[in-house]
C-alpha positions in Angstrom: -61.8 -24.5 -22.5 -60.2 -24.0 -19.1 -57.8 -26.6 -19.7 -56.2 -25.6 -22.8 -55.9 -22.0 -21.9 -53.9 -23.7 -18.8 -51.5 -25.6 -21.4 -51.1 -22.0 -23.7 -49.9 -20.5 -20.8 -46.6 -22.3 -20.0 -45.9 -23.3 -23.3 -45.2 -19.3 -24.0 -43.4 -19.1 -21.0 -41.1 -22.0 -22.2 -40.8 -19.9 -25.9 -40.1 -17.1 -23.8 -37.5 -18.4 -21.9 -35.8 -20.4 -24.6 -35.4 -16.6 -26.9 -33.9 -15.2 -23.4 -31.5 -18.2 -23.1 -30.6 -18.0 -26.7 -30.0 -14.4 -26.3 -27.3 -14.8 -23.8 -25.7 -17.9 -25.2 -25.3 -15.2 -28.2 -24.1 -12.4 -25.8 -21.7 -14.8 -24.5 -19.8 -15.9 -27.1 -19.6 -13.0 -29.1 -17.9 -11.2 -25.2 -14.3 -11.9 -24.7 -15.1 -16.1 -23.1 -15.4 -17.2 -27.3 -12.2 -16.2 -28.5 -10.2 -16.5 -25.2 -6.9 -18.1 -25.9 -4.4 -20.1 -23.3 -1.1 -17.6 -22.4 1.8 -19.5 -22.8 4.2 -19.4 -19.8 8.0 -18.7 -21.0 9.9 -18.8 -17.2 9.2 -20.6 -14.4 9.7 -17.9 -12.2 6.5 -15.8 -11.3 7.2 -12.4 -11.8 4.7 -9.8 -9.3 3.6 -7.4 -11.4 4.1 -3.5 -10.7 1.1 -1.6 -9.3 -0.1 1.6 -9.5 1.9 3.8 -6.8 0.4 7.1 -5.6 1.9 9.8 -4.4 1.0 10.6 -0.8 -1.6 13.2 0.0 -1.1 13.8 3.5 -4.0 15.9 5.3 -1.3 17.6 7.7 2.2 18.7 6.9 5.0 16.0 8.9 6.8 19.1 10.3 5.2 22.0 12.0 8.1 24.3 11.0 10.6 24.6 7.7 13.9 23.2 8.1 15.7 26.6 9.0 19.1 26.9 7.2 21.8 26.5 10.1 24.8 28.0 7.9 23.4 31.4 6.9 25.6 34.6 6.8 25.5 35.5 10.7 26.3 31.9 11.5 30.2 31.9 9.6 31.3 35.2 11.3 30.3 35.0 15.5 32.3 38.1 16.5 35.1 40.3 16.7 37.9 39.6 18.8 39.2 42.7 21.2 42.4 40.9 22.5 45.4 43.2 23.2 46.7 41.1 20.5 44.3 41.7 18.3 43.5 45.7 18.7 47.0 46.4 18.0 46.6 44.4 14.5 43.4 46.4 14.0 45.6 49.2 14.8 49.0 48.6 12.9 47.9 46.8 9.6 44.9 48.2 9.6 43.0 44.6 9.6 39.8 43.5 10.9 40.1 40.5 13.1 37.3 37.9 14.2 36.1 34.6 15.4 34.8 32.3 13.0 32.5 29.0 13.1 35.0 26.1 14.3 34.2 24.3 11.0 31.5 25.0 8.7 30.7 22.6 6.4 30.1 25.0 3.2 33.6 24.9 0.9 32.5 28.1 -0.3 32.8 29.9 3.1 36.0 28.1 3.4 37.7 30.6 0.7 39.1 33.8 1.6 
């Protein structure tokens, strides 16, 4: 009796193994490998395909400071002039006369 329960043993394995390989020759082909068709190539040219591109995220800002606007109000103007020349406009016409930025780059503080 020792003998054939020896022989019952692996011959369930087998079974048992043989429903597990069925099972995933099943699994298999009904997955994406059955029905899996060849892509036809139009150009010869590989063309690298565009990746996903993230924004950065940067853990510290790249400057310690804002940019501070050089050509504010005060910069345009620097001062008033108090040449002889000029006093005795401020006195005659009754004009107000000054020194100005050499050339700002603003068109709009160009106009008078």
């Amino acid at each position: 009796m020792v003998p054939k329960a020896k022989k019952e043993a692996p011959a369930a394995l087998k079974a048992e193994a043989k429903a597990k390989t069925l099972k995933a020759k099943k699994a298999v082909l009904k997955a994406i490998h059955s029905h899996k068709k060849k892509k036809i190539r139009t150009s010869l040219t590989f063309r690298r395909p565009n990746t996903l591109q993230l924004w950065r995220q940067p853990k510290y800002p790249q400057k310690s400071t804002p940019k501070r606007n050089k050509l504010d109000h005060y910069a345009i103007i620097k001062f008033p002039l108090t040449t002889e020349s000029a006093m005795k406009k401020i006195e005659d016409s009754n004009t107000l006369c000054s020194l100005w930025m050499s050339r700002p780059t603003s068109i709009s503080s160009n106009r008078p």
